[in-house]
C-alpha positions as CSV (number, residue, x, y, z in Angstrom):
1,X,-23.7,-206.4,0.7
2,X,-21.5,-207.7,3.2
3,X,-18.4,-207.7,0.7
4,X,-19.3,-204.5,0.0
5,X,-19.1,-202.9,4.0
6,X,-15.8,-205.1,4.0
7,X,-14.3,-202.8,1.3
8,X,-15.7,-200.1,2.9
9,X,-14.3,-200.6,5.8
10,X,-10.8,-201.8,4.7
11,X,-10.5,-198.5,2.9
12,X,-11.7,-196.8,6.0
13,X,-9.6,-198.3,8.5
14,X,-6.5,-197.7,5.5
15,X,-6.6,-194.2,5.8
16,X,-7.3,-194.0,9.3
17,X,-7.0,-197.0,11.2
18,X,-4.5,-196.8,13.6
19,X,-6.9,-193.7,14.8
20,X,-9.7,-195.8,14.9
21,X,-8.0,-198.6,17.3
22,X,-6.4,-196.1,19.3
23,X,-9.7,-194.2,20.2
24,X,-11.2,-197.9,20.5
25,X,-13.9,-197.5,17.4
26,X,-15.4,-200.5,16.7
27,X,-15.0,-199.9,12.9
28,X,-11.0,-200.6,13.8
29,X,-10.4,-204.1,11.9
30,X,-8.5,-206.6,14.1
31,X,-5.9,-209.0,13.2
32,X,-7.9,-212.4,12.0
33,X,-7.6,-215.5,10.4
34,X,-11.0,-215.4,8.0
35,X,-12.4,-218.6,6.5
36,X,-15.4,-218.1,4.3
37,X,-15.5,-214.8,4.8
38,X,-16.0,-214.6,8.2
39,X,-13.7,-214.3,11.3
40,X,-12.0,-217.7,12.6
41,X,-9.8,-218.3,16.2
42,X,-6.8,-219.3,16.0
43,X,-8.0,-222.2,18.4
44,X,-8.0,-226.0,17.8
45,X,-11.5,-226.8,17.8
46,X,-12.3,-223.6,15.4
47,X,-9.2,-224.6,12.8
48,X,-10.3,-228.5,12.8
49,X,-13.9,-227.3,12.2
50,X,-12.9,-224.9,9.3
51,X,-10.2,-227.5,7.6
52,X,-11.4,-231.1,8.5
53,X,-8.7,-232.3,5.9
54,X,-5.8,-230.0,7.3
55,X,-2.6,-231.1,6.5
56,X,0.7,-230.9,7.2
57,X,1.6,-227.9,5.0
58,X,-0.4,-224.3,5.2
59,X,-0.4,-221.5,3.2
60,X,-0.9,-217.8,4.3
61,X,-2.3,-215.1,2.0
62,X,-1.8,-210.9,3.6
63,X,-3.1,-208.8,1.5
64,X,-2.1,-204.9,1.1
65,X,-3.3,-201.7,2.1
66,X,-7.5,-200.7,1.9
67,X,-7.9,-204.5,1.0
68,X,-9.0,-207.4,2.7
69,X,-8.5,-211.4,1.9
70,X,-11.2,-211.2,-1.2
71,X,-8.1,-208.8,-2.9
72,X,-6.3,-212.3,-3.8
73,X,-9.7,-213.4,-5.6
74,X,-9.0,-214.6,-9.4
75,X,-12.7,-214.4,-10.4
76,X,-15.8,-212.6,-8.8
77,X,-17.4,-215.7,-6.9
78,X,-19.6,-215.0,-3.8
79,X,-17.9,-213.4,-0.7
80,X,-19.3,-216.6,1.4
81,X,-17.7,-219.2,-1.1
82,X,-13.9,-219.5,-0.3
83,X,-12.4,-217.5,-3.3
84,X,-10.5,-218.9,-5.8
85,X,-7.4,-217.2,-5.3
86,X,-3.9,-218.1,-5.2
87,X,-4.2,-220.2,-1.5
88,X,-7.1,-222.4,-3.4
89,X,-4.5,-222.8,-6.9
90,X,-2.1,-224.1,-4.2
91,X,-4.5,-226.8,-2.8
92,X,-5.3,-228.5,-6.2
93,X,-1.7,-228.3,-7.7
94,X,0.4,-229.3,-4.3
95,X,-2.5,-229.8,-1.2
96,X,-1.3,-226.8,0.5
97,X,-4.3,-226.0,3.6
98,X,-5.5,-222.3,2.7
99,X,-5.4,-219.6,5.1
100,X,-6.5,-216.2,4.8
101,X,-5.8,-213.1,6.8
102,X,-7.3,-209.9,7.7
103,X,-6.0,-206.9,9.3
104,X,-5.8,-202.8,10.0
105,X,-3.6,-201.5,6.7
106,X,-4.0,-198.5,8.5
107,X,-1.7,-199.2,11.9
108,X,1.5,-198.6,12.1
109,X,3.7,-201.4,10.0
110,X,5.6,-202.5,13.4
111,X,2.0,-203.1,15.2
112,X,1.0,-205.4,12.7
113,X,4.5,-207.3,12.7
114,X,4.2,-208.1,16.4
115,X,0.8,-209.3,16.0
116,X,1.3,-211.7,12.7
117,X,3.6,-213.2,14.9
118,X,1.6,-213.7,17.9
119,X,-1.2,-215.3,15.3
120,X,1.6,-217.7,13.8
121,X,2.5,-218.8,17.1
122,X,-1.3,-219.3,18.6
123,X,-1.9,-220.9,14.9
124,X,0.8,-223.1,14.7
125,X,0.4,-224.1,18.4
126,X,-2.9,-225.0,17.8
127,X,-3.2,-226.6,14.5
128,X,-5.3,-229.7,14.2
129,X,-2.1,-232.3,13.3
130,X,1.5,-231.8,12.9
131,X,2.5,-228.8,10.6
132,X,5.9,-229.7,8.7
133,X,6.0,-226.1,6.8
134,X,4.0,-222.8,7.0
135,X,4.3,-220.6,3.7
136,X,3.7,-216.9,3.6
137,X,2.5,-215.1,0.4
138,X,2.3,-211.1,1.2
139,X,1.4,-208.7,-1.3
140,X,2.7,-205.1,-1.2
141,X,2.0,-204.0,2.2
142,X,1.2,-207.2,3.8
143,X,4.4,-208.2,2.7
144,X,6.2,-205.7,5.4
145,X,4.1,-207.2,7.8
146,X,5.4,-210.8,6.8
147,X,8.9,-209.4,7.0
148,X,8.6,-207.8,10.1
149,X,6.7,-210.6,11.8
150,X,9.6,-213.0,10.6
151,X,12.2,-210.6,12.1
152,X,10.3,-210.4,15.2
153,X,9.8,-214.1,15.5
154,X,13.9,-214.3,15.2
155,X,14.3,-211.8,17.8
156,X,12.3,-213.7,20.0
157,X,12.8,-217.3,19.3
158,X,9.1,-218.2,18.3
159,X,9.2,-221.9,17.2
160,X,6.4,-221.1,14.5
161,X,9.4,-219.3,12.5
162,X,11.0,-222.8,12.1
163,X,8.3,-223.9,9.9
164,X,8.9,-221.0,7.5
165,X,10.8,-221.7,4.6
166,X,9.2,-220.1,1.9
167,X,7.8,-216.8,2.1
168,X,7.0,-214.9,-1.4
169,X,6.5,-210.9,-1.7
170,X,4.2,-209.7,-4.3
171,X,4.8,-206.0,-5.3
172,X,6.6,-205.1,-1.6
173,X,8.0,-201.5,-0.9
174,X,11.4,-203.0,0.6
175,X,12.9,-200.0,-0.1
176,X,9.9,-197.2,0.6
177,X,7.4,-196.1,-1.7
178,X,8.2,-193.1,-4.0
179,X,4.6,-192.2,-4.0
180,X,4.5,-191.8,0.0
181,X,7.6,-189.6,-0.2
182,X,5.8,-187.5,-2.9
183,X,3.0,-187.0,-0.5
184,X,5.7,-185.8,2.2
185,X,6.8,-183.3,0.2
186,X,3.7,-181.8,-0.8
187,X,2.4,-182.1,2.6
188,X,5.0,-180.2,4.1
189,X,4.8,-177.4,1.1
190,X,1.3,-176.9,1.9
191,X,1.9,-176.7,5.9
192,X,4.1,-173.8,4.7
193,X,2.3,-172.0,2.8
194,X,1.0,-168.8,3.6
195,X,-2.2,-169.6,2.8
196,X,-4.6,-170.7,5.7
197,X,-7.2,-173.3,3.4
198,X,-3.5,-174.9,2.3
199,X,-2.4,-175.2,5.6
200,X,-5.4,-176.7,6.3
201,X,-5.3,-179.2,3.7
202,X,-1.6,-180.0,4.4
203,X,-2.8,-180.6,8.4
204,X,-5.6,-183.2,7.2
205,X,-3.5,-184.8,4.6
206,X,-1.0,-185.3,7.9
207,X,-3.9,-187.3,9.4
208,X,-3.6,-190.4,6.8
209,X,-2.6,-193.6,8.7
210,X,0.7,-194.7,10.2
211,X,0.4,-197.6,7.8
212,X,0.5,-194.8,4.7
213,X,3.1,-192.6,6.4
214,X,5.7,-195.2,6.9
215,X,5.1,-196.9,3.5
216,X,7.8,-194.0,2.6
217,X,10.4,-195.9,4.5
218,X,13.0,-197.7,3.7
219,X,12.5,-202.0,6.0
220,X,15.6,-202.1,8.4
221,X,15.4,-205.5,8.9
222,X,17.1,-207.6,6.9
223,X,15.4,-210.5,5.0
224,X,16.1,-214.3,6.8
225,X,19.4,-216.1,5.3
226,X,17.4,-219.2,6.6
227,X,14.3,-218.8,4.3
228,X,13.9,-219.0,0.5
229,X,13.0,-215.6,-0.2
230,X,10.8,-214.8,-4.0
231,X,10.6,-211.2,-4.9
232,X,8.2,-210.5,-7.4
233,X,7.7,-207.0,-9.3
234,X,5.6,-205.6,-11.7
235,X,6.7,-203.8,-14.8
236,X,3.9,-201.6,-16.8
237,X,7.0,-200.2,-18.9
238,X,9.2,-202.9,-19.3
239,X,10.7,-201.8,-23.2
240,X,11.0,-197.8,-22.2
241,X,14.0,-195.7,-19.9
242,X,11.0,-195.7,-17.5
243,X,10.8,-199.1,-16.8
244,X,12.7,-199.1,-13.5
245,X,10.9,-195.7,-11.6
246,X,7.2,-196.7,-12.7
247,X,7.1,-200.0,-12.1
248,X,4.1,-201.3,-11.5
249,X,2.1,-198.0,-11.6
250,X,2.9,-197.9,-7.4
251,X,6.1,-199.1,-6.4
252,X,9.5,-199.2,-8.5
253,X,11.2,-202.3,-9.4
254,X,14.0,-201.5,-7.6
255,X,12.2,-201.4,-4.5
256,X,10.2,-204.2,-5.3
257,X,13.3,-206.0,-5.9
258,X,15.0,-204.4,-2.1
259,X,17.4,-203.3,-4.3
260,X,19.4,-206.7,-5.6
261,X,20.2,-207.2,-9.4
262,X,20.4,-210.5,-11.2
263,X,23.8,-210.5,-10.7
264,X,24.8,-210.2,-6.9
265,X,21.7,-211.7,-5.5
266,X,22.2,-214.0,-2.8
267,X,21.7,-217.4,-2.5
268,X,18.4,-217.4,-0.5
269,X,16.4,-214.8,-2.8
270,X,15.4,-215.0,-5.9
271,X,14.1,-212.1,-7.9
272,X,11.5,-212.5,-10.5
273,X,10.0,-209.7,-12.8
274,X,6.8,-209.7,-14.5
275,X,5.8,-207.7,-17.8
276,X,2.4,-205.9,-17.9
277,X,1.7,-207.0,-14.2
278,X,0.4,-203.8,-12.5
279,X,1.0,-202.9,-8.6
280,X,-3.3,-204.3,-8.2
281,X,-2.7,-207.1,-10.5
282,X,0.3,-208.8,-8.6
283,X,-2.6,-209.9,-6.1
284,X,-4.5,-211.8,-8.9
285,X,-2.7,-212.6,-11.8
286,X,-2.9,-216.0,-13.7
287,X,1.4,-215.4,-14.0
288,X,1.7,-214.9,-10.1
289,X,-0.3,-218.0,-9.8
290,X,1.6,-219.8,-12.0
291,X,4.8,-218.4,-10.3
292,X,3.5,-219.7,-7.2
293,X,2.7,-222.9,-8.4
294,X,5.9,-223.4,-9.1
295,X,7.8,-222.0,-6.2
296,X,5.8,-224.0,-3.4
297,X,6.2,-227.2,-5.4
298,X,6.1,-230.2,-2.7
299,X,8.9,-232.7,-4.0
300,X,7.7,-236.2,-2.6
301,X,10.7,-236.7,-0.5
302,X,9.7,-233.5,1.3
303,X,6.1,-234.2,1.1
304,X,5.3,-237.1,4.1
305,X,2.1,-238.7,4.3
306,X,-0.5,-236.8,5.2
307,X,-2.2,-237.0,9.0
308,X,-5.4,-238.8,9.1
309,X,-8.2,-235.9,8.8
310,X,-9.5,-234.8,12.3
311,X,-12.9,-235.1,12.9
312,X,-14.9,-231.6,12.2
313,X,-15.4,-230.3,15.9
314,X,-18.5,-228.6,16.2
315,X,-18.5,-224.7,14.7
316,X,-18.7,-222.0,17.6
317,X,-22.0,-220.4,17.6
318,X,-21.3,-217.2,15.5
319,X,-22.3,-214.0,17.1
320,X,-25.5,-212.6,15.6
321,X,-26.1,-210.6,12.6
322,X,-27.2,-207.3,14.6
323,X,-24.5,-207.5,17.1
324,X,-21.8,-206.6,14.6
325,X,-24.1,-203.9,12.8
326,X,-24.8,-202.3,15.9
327,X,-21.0,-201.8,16.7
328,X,-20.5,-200.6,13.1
329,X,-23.1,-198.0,13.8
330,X,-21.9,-197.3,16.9
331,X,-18.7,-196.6,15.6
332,X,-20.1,-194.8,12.6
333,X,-21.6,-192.3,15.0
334,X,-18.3,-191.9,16.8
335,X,-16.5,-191.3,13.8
336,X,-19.2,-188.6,12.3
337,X,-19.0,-187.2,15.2
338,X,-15.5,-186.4,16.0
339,X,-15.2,-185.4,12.4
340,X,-18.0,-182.8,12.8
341,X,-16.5,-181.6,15.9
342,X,-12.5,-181.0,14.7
343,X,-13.9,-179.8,11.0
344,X,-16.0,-177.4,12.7
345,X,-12.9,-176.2,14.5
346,X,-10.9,-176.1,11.6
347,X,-13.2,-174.4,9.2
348,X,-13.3,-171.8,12.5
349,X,-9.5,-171.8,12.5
350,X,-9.9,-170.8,8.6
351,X,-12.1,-167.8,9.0
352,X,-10.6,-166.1,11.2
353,X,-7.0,-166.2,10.0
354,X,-8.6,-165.3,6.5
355,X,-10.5,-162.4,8.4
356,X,-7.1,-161.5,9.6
357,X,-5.5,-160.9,6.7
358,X,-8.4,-158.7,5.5
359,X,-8.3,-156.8,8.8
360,X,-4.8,-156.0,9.0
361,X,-4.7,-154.6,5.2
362,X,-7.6,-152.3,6.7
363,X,-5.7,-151.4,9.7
364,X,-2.8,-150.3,7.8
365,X,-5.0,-147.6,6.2
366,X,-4.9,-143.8,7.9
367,X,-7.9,-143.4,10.0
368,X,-9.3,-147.1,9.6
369,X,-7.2,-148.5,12.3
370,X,-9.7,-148.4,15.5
371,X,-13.2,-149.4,13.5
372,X,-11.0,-151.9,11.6
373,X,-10.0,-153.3,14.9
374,X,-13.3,-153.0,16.5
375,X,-14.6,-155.0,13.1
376,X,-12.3,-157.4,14.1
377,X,-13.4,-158.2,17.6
378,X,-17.1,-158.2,15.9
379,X,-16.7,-160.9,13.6
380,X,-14.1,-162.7,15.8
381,X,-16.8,-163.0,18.6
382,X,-19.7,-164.1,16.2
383,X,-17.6,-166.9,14.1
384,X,-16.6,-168.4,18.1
385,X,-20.0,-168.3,19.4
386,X,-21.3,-170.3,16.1
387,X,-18.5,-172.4,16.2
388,X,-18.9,-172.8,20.4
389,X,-23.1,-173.7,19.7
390,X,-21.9,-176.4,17.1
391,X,-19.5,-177.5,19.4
392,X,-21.8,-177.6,22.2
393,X,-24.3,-179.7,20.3
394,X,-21.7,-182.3,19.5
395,X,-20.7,-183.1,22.6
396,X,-24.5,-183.0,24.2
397,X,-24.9,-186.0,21.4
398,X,-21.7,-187.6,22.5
399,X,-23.1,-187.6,26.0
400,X,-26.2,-188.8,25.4
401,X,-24.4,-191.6,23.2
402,X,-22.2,-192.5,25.8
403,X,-25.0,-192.2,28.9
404,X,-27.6,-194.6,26.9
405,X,-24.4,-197.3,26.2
406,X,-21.8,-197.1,29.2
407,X,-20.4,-200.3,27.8
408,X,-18.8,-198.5,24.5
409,X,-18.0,-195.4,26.5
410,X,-16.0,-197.7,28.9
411,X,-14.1,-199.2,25.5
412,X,-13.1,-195.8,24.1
413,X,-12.1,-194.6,27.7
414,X,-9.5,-197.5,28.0
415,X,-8.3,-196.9,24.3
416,X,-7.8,-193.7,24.9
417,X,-6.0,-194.3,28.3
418,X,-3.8,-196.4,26.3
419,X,-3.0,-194.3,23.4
420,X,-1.7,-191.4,26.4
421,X,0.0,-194.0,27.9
422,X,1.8,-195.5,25.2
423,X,2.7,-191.9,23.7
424,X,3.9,-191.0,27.0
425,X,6.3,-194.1,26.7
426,X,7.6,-193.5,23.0
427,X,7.4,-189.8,23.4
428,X,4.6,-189.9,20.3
429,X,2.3,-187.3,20.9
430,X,0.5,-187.9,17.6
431,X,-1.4,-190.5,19.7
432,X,-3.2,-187.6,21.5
433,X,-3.7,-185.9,18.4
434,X,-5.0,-189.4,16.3
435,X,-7.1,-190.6,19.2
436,X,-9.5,-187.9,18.8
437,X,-10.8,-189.9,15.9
């Protein structure tokens, strides 16, 4: 059950997550280490408890969009076993220490670069003996947050970056996504159609998460001349003309491949493509593991002896059970809630301009004009008041919510107080708009 509400909840916080933290829901997922399924601090005591045979070499798994670590998983073991995924294939074959990560698909892909990077350095800080080489394995999305987290760790000197010297990217968008662009288009067809329900759906389909809108976009930053870069694509069309544009189902090759061919590649990336691999499949495929394998070979010269294994510190007492299902169901009731109350509006929006158009056909005919318009003002004033008593409701139950627990109340208040603040700084007003939810 509990992978289950993980899924959920990655999906959830996919399509709308950078809502979610703004308005400071406690469904938003926050940047984690996660070791056996559960949450892990980047401290030393919690690392030397988790890994009592760390080593000197870690590997880091980041999964994509709606996903969570348990994506990387190669068979269908328990959620509270460590999966067998491409971190665990890297233990046996070289020793590498696995590490997992979990984090909000949904915020915007710039967000979740600065934070990688403040994890790395708190993780690399704090790791139980000396760390010769941190590896970074990123699949589709969380391979633009690897990217930018490197770039941001350049731009500010963070020591954790000189570790890095291999870094893999599994089915990454370097170049956009042609899907997201797709959805652009249509989105801004349907805002412009005459049509009131379109223009409705075009306005909701606008809602979808930063981390989906900017999919569409082409990285900026450049990848490291200092690191060993693998990009790995998928090909569901390798022996048709189609083979470049579909690529894996999701993402072309040539984006997959940030644009380089065979030829002209540079010296620190090396492009590998993979024949029947779809866009999902890149995340657990026996080929990618073997790939891997392969890539983050430890040559013995490179390899030196391994620390003496810290003694396990004692675990944290983990919070209980109830705890995080009551914050789940607060935040379920939040987000009900605030979808009631802006769906109410909308579908009010929707009858009224649809009324209009009925109305103003009827006003155009001799005689008709003043009961037409006095038809009007009818209907106008009983779809607001039934609108205004939903309304009215909602907000009675948000009071109550927030009167019997101050201490959420005070959260979302302080999220929301910096969502205005940080619009007002960047000029986004979307923040306003998003923070609703």
């Amino acid at each position: 059950m509990g992978r289950h509400l993980d899924q959920a909840l990655a999906v959830l916080t996919g399509a709308v997550g950078d809502s979610l933290a703004r308005s400071g829901n406690s469904l938003a997922t926050p940047m984690t280490l996660v070791h056996a399924g559960a949450p892990l601090a980047a401290t030393r005591e919690a690392l030397a408890a988790a890994y009592p045979q760390a080593n000197s070499h870690a590997v880091l798994l980041v999964h994509g969009l709606m996903a969570t670590e348990t994506y990387f998983a190669l068979d269908a073991r328990p959620a509270a076993a460590e999966p067998e995924d491409y971190a665990a294939v890297l233990q046996r074959a070289h020793g590498w220490t696995p590490l997992r990560l979990r984090y909000n698909s949904g915020a915007a892909p710039q967000r979740n670069a600065a934070d990688l990077a403040r994890l790395l350095e708190q993780l690399v800080a704090a790791w139980p003996v000396p760390l010769t080489e941190l590896a970074l394995v990123g699949h589709s999305m969380g391979g633009l947050a690897v990217r930018g987290a490197c770039a941001v760790a350049a731009a500010h000197g963070q020591a954790w970056l000189n570790l890095v010297r291999r870094v893999a990217f599994l089915g990454t968008p370097h170049l956009g996504a042609p899907l997201e662009r797709a959805g652009r288009q249509l989105t801004g067809w349907l805002r412009a159609a005459p049509d009131p329900v379109a223009q409705l759906v075009g306005q909701w389909a606008d809602l979808r998460s930063a981390g989906i809108r900017e999919l569409g976009d082409r990285i900026q930053v450049g990848l490291l001349p200092t690191v060993q870069n693998l990009l790995v694509a998928g090909t569901l069309a390798e022996a048709t003309p189609l083979h470049a544009w579909l690529g894996d189902g999701m993402i072309s090759v040539h984006s997959a491949l940030g644009g380089w061919d065979a030829v002209a590649v540079p010296s620190h990336i090396v492009l590998r493509t993979l024949p029947g691999v779809s866009h999902g499949g890149l995340a657990h495929s026996p080929q990618v593991a073997a790939l891997l394998v392969d890539w983050l070979a430890i040559e013995a010269a490179q390899n030196p002896a391994q620390a003496t294994a810290v003694e396990a510190a004692p675990a944290s007492v983990p919070p209980p059970v109830g705890d995080a299902s009551r914050q789940h169901l607060h935040g379920l009731f939040e987000m009900v809630q605030v979808a009631v109350l802006h769906g109410n509006r909308a579908i009010g929006r929707v009858r009224l301009q649809r009324a209009d158009q009925v109305f103003a056909v009827l006003q155009a005919v001799p005689g008709a004009a003043a009961p037409a318009q006095l038809a009007r003002s009818i209907h106008a004033a009983v779809v607001l008041s039934g609108h205004g008593a939903v309304e009215v409701v909602v907000r009675a139950a948000a009071a109550v919510h927030a009167g019997a627990f101050p201490a959420r109340a005070a959260v979302r208040a302080a999220a929301a107080d910096g969502a205005a603040a940080e619009g007002a700084a960047t000029g986004d007003h979307r923040g306003k708009q998003a923070s609703l939810v």
